[in-house]
C-alpha positions as CSV (number, residue, x, y, z in Angstrom):
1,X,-26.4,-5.4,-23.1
2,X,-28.7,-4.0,-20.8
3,X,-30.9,-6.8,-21.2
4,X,-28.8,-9.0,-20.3
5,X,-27.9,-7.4,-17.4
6,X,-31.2,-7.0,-16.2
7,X,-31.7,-11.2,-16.8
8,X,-29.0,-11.6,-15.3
9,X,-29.6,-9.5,-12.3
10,X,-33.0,-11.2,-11.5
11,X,-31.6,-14.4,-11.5
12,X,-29.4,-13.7,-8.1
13,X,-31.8,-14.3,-5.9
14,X,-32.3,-17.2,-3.2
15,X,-35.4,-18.0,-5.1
16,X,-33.9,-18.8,-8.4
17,X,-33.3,-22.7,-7.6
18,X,-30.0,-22.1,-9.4
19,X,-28.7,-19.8,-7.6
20,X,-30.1,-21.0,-4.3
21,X,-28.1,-24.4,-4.8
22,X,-24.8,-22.5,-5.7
23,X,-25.1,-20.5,-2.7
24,X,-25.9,-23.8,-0.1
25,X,-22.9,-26.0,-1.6
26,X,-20.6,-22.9,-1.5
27,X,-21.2,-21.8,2.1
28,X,-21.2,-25.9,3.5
29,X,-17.8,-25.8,2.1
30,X,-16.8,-22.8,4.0
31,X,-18.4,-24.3,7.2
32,X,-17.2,-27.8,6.4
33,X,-13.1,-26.3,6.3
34,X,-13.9,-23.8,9.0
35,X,-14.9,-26.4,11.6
36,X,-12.3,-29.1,9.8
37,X,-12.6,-32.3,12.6
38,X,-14.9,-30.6,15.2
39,X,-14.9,-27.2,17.1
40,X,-13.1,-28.2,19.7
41,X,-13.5,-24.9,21.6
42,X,-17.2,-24.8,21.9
43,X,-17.0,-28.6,22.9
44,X,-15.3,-27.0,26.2
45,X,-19.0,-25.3,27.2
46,X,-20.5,-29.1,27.3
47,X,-24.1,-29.7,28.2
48,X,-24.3,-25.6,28.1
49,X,-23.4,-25.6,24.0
50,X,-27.2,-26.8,23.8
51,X,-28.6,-23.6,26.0
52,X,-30.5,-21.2,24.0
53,X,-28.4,-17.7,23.6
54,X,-29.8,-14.2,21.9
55,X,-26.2,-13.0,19.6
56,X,-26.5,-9.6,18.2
57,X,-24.7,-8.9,14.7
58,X,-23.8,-5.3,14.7
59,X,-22.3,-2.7,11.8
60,X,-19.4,-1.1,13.5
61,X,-19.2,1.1,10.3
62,X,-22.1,2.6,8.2
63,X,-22.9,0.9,4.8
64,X,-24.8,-1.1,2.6
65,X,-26.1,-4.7,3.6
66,X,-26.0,-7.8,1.7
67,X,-25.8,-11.8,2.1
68,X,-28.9,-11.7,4.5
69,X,-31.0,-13.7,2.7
70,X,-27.6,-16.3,2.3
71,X,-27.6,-16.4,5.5
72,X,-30.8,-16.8,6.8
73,X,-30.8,-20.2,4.9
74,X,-28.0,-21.1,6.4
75,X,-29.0,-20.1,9.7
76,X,-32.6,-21.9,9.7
77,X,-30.4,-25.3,8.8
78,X,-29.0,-24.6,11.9
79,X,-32.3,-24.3,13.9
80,X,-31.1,-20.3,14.6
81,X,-33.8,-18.2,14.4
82,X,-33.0,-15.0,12.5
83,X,-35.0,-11.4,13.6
84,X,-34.6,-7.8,13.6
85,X,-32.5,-8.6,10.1
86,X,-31.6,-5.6,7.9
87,X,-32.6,-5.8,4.4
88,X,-30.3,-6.5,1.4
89,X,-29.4,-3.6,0.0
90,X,-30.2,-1.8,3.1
91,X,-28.3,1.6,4.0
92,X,-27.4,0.6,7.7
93,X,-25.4,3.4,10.7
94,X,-22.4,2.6,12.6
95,X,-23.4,0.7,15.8
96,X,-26.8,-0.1,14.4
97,X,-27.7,-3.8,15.3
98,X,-28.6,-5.7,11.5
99,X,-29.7,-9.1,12.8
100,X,-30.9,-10.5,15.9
101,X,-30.1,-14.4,16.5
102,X,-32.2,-16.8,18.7
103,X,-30.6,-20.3,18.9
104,X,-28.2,-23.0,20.7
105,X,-25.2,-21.6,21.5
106,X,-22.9,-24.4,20.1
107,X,-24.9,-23.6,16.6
108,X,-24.4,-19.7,16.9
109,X,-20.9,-20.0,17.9
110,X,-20.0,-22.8,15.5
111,X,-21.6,-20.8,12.4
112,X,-20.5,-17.2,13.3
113,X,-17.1,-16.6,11.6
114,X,-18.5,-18.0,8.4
115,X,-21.7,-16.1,7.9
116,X,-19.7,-13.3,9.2
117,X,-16.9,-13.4,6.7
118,X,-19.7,-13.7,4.1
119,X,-21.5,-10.5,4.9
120,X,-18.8,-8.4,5.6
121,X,-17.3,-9.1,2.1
122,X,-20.6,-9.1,0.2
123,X,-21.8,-6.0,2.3
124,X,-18.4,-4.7,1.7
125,X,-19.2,-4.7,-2.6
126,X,-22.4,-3.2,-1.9
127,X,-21.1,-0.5,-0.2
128,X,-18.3,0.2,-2.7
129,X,-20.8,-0.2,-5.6
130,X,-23.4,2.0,-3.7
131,X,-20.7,4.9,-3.5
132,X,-19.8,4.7,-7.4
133,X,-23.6,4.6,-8.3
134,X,-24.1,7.4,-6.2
135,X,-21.9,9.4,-8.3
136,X,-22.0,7.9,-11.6
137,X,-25.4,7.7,-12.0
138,X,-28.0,4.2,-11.9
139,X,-26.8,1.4,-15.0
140,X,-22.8,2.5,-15.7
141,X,-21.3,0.3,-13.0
142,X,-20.5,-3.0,-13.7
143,X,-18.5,-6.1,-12.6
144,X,-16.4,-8.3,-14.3
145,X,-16.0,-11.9,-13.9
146,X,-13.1,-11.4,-11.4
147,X,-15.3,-12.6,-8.5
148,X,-13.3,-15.1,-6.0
149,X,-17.0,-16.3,-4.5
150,X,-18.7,-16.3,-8.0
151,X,-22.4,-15.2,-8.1
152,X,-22.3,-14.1,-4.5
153,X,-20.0,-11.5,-5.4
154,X,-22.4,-10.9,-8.3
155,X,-25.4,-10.8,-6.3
156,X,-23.0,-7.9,-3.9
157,X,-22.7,-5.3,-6.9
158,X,-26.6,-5.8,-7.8
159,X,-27.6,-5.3,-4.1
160,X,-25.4,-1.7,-4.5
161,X,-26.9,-0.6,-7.5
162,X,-24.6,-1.9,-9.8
163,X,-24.7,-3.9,-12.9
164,X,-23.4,-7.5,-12.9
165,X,-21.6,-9.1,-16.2
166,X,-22.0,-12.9,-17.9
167,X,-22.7,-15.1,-14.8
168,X,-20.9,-18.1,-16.7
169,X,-19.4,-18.7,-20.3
170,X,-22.9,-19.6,-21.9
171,X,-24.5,-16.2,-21.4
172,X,-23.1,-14.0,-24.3
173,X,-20.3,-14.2,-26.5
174,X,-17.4,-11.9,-25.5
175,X,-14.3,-12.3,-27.9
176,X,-11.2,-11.5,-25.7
177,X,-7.9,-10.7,-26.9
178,X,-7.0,-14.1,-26.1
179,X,-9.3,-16.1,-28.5
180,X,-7.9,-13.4,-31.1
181,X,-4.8,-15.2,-30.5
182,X,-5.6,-18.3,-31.3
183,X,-7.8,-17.4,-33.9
184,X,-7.5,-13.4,-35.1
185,X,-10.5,-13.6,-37.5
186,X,-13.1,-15.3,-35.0
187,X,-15.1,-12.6,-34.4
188,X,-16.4,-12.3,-38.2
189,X,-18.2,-15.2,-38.3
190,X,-20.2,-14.0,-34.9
191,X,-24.2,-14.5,-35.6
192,X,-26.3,-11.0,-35.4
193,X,-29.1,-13.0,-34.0
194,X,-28.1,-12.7,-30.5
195,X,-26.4,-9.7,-28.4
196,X,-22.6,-10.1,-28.4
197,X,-19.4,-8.1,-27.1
198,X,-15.7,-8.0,-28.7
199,X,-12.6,-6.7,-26.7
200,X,-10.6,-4.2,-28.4
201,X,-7.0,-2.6,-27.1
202,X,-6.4,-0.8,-29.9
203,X,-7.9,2.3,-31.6
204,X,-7.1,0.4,-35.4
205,X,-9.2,-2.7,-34.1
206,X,-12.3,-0.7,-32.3
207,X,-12.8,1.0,-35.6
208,X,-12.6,-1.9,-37.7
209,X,-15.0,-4.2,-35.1
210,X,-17.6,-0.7,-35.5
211,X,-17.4,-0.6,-38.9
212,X,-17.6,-4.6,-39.6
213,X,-20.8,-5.0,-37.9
214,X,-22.1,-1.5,-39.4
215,X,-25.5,-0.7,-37.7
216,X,-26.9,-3.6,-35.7
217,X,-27.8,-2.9,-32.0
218,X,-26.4,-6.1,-31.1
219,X,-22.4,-5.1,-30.7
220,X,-21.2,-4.3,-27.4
221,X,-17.1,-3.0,-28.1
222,X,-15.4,-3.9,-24.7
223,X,-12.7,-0.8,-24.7
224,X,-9.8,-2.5,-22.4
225,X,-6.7,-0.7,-20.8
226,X,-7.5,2.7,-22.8
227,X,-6.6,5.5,-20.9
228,X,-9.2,8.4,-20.7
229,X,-7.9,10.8,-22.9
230,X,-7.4,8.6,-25.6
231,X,-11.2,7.1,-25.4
232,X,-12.7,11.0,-25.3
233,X,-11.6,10.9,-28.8
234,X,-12.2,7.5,-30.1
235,X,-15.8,7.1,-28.5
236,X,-17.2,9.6,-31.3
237,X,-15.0,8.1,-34.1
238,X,-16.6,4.4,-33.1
239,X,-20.2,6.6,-33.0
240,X,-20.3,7.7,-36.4
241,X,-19.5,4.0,-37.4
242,X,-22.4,2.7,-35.7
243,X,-24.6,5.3,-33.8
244,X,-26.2,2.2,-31.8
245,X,-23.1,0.6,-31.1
246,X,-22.9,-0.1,-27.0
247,X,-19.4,0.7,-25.2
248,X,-18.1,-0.6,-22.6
249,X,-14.8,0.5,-20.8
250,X,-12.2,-1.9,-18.5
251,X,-9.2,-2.8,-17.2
252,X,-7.1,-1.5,-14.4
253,X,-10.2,1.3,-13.4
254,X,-10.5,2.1,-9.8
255,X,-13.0,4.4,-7.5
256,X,-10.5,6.8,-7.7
257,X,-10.3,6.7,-11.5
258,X,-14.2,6.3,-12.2
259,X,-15.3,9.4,-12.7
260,X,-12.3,9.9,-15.4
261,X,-13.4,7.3,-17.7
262,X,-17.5,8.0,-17.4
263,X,-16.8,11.2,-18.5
264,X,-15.5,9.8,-21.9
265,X,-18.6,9.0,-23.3
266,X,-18.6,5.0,-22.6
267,X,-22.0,3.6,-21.7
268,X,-20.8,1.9,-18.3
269,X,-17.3,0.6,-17.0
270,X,-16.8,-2.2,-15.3
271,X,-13.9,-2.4,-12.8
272,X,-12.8,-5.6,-11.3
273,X,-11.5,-3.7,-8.1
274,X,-15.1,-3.8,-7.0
275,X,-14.9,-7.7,-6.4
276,X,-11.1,-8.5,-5.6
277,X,-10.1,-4.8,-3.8
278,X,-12.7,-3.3,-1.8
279,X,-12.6,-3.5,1.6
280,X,-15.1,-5.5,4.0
281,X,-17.7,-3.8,5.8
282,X,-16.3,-4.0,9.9
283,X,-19.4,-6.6,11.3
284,X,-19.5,-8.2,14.7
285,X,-21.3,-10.6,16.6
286,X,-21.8,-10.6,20.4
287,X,-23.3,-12.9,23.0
288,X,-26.5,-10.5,25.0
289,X,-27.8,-13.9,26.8
């Protein structure tokens, strides 16, 4: 599983074509329904919306950057000139300035709430991943597939120091309780040529998951909605059945929860709260010329 992760990982980056393209058609679409039939209130500054202005984008909280590099590519296709920029994955104070923007006003005030909204909620992952690692320790925080702007979201939790998961349905196989219900036995007839993962929510099906697949280093055993005192004692029970087995622990885990369930003996967790609860890093943008 690590493996994957670490593909995965290296493949959010504005240099992967595929990602690159995701992240251009995703943020045009934010633009294209922020400014809807025009921006009718920068067409009020007239002749003056072509002047050249210098914007500041401050952190008006300490944290960790990310989306700078999403939206320098959006800025250059707006002929705004990016400098001063913190770095992704950047540690950054309250009232420190992150980017400095050269450019025509009517482009800088027309793109702002966009590229805004996209680094305060990608810089506000980072910073929520960034505290977990800190206290869990580098490669046992993960995310889930619970991200409303897909592999920006993805790219967030890498940037903190976390983990990211499947970055679409054809990375890995991961049996979840609800292809058991269509089809209970599925997951016997999963290849060992290739890494794979199997959701179990109970103790009775965990064991009999370790035990099918006896010793191969390709079984990750996605432990969901266990609480932690019930997974202290099944993580050595699934151990003995396959001392290279891979666990992973989810479902309903929060910061304040965390440390609870690392201390279990799971490999990593992966909490969805990193990508649909934590808060937004507090960014702003102001006109100096």
């Amino acid at each position: 599983m690590k493996t994957l992760f670490a593909k995965q990982a290296k493949q959010l980056s504005m240099r992967n074509t595929r990602y690159r393209n995701f992240v251009l058609d995703y943020v045009h679409r934010m633009l294209t329904d922020d400014i809807g039939s025009g921006d009718i209130t920068t067409a009020l500054l007239g002749r003056q919306a072509g002047q050249t202005v210098i914007a500041q984008i401050t952190a008006k909280q300490a944290g960790v950057i990310a989306g700078m590099d999403e939206a320098k590519a959006i800025w250059r296709e707006y002929g705004i000139r990016a400098s001063k920029l913190a770095k992704d994955g950047a540690h950054v104070r309250r009232g420190e300035v992150i980017a400095e923007l050269r450019g025509a006003a009517g482009s800088v005030l027309t793109t702002e709430r966009t590229i805004l909204n996209l680094l305060q909620r990608m810089s506000g992952i980072a910073t929520a991943t960034a505290e977990l690692v800190k206290r869990a320790g580098a490669g046992r925080i993960a995310a889930t597939r619970k991200t409303p702007l897909g592999l920006l979201d993805c790219r967030a939790v890498v940037l903190g120091g976390g983990l990211p998961h499947r970055l679409d349905l054809a990375d890995q196989i991961l049996v979840k309780e609800n292809h058991l219900a269509i089809s209970p036995d599925c997951w016997r007839d999963i290849s060992l040529d290739q890494p794979f993962e199997i959701e179990a929510n109970t103790a009775t099906f965990a064991r009999a998951v370790a035990a099918h697949f006896g010793k191969t280093k390709q079984l990750t055993i996605l432990l969901d909605n266990f609480n932690p005192a019930i997974l202290k004692k099944l993580v050595p029970e699934l151990r003995k059945l396959n001392a290279t087995i891979t666990l992973e622990a989810s479902g309903g885990i929060t910061e304040k929860t965390a440390a609870a369930y690392l201390k279990t003996g799971v490999d990593y967790i992966s909490l969805g709260w990193l990508t649909h609860s934590s808060p937004a890093l507090d960014l702003s943008m102001t006109i100096e010329q």
